[in-house]
C-alpha positions in Angstrom: 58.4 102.4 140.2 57.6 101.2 136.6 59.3 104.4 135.0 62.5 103.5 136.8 62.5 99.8 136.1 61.4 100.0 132.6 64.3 102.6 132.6 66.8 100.3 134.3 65.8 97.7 131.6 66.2 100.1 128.8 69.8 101.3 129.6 70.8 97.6 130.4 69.8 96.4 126.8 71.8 99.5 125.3 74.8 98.8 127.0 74.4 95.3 125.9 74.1 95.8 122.4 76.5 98.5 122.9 79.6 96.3 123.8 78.1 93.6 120.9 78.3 95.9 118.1 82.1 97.4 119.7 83.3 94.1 119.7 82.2 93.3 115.9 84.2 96.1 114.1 87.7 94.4 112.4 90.0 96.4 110.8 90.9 95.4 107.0 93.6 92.5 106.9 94.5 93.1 103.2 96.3 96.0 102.7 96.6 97.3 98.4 98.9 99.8 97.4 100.1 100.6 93.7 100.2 97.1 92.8 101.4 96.3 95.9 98.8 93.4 97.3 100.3 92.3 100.7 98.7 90.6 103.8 100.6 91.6 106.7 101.0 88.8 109.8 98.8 89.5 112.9 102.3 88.6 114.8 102.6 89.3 118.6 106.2 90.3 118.5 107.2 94.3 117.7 110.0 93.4 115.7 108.3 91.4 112.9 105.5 93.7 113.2 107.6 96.7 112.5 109.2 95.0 109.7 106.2 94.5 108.0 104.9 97.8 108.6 108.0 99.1 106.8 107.9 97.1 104.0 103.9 98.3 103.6 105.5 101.6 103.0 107.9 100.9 101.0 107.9 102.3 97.3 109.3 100.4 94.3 111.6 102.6 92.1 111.5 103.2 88.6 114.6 101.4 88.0 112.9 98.2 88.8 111.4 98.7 85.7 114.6 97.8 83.8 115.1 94.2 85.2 112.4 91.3 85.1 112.1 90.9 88.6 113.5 93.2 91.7 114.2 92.0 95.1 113.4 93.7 98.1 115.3 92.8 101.6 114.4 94.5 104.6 116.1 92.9 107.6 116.0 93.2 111.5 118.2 91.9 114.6 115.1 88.7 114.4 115.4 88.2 110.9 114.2 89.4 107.7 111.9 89.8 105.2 112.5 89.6 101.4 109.8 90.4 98.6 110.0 89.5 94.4 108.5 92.3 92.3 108.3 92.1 88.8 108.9 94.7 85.9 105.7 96.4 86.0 106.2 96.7 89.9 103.7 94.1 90.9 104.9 92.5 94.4 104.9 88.6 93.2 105.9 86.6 96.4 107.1 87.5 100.1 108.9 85.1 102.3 109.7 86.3 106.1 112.0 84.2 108.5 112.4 85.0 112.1 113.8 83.8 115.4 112.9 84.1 118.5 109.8 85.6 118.3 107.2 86.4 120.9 104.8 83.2 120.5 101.0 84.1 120.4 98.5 82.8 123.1 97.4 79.9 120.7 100.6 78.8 120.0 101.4 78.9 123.7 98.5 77.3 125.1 98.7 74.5 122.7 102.5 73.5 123.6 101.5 73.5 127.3 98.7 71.7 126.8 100.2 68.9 124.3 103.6 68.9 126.0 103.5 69.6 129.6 106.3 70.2 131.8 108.5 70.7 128.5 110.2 74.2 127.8 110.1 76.3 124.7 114.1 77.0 123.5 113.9 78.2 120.4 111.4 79.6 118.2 111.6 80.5 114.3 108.2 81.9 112.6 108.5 81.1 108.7 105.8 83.5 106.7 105.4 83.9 103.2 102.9 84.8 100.4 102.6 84.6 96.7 100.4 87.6 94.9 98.4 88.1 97.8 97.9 84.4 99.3 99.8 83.1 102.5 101.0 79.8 101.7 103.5 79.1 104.5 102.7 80.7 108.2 104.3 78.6 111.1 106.0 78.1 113.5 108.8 75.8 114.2 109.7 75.1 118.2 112.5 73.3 119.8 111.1 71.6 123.2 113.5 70.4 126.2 112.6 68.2 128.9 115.1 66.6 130.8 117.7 65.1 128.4 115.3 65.3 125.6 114.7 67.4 122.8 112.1 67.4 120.3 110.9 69.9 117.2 107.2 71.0 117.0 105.6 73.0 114.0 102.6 74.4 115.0 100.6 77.0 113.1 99.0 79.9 114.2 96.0 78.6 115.5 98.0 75.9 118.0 97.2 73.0 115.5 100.2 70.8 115.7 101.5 70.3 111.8 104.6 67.6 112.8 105.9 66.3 116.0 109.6 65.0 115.0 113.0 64.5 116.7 114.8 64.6 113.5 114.0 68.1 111.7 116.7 70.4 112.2 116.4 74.0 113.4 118.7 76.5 112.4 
């Protein structure tokens, strides 16, 4: 009877740290190609995620080389995505606009719980980066309830940045 509990006890500890150690592996965030240093967006939505995926793979040409800067514009039915390289091909600044984009959990959760009974209508995701730092990533949401309408920027974490009636949303 010892032999078996001792047993049980063992294999319960395994599994245990088992599904710790599984759940502690990340996979890199920065990704550094060729002078190419570019943080891609953890977004929800397929469409910004795709973008961004493509523009990881994209190569600059050598005719860059022949102007001071070279813009790159990749863009989708959601938006787009536009990147400044210089002439040496280092990837300077990225700014990405979308709307309509899936909203992630956070984002979600936080409207629902700051603003019940109000509806999400619109949403635009504003992203952008300069030499490998994000210095913009948010989200901008129109809100109806009733008769009323309000704008909420929120960032990616659900922390409300501005609460205002008058921004505008394009």
């Amino acid at each position: 009877m010892k032999t078996v509990i001792t047993f049980v006890l063992c294999l319960s500890l395994f599994s245990v740290t088992y599904s710790q150690e599984k759940k502690a592996i990340k996979l890199p965030e920065v990704l550094i190609s060729q002078n190419k240093k570019y943080i891609p967006d953890n977004n929800p939505d397929a469409v910004v995620r795709n973008t961004q995926n493509e523009f990881v793979l994209y190569k600059v040409d050598d005719e860059c080389k022949n102007f001071s800067e070279y813009l790159v514009t990749l863009e989708n039915k959601k938006g787009s995505l536009q990147a400044t390289f210089d002439e040496k091909g280092v990837l300077m600044y990225v700014s990405e606009k979308y709307t309509n984009v899936e909203l992630p959990r956070e984002v979600i959760n936080s409207v629902y719980m700051s603003y019940p009974d109000w509806t999400i209508t619109k949403s635009k995701f504003e992203y952008s980066q300069q030499k490998g730092e994000i210095l913009k990533k948010s989200y901008h949401l129109k809100l109806k309830k009733n008769n009323k309408t309000q704008i909420v920027i929120i960032n990616s974490t659900g922390e409300i940045i501005k609460n205002t009636k008058d921004l505008a949303m394009n």
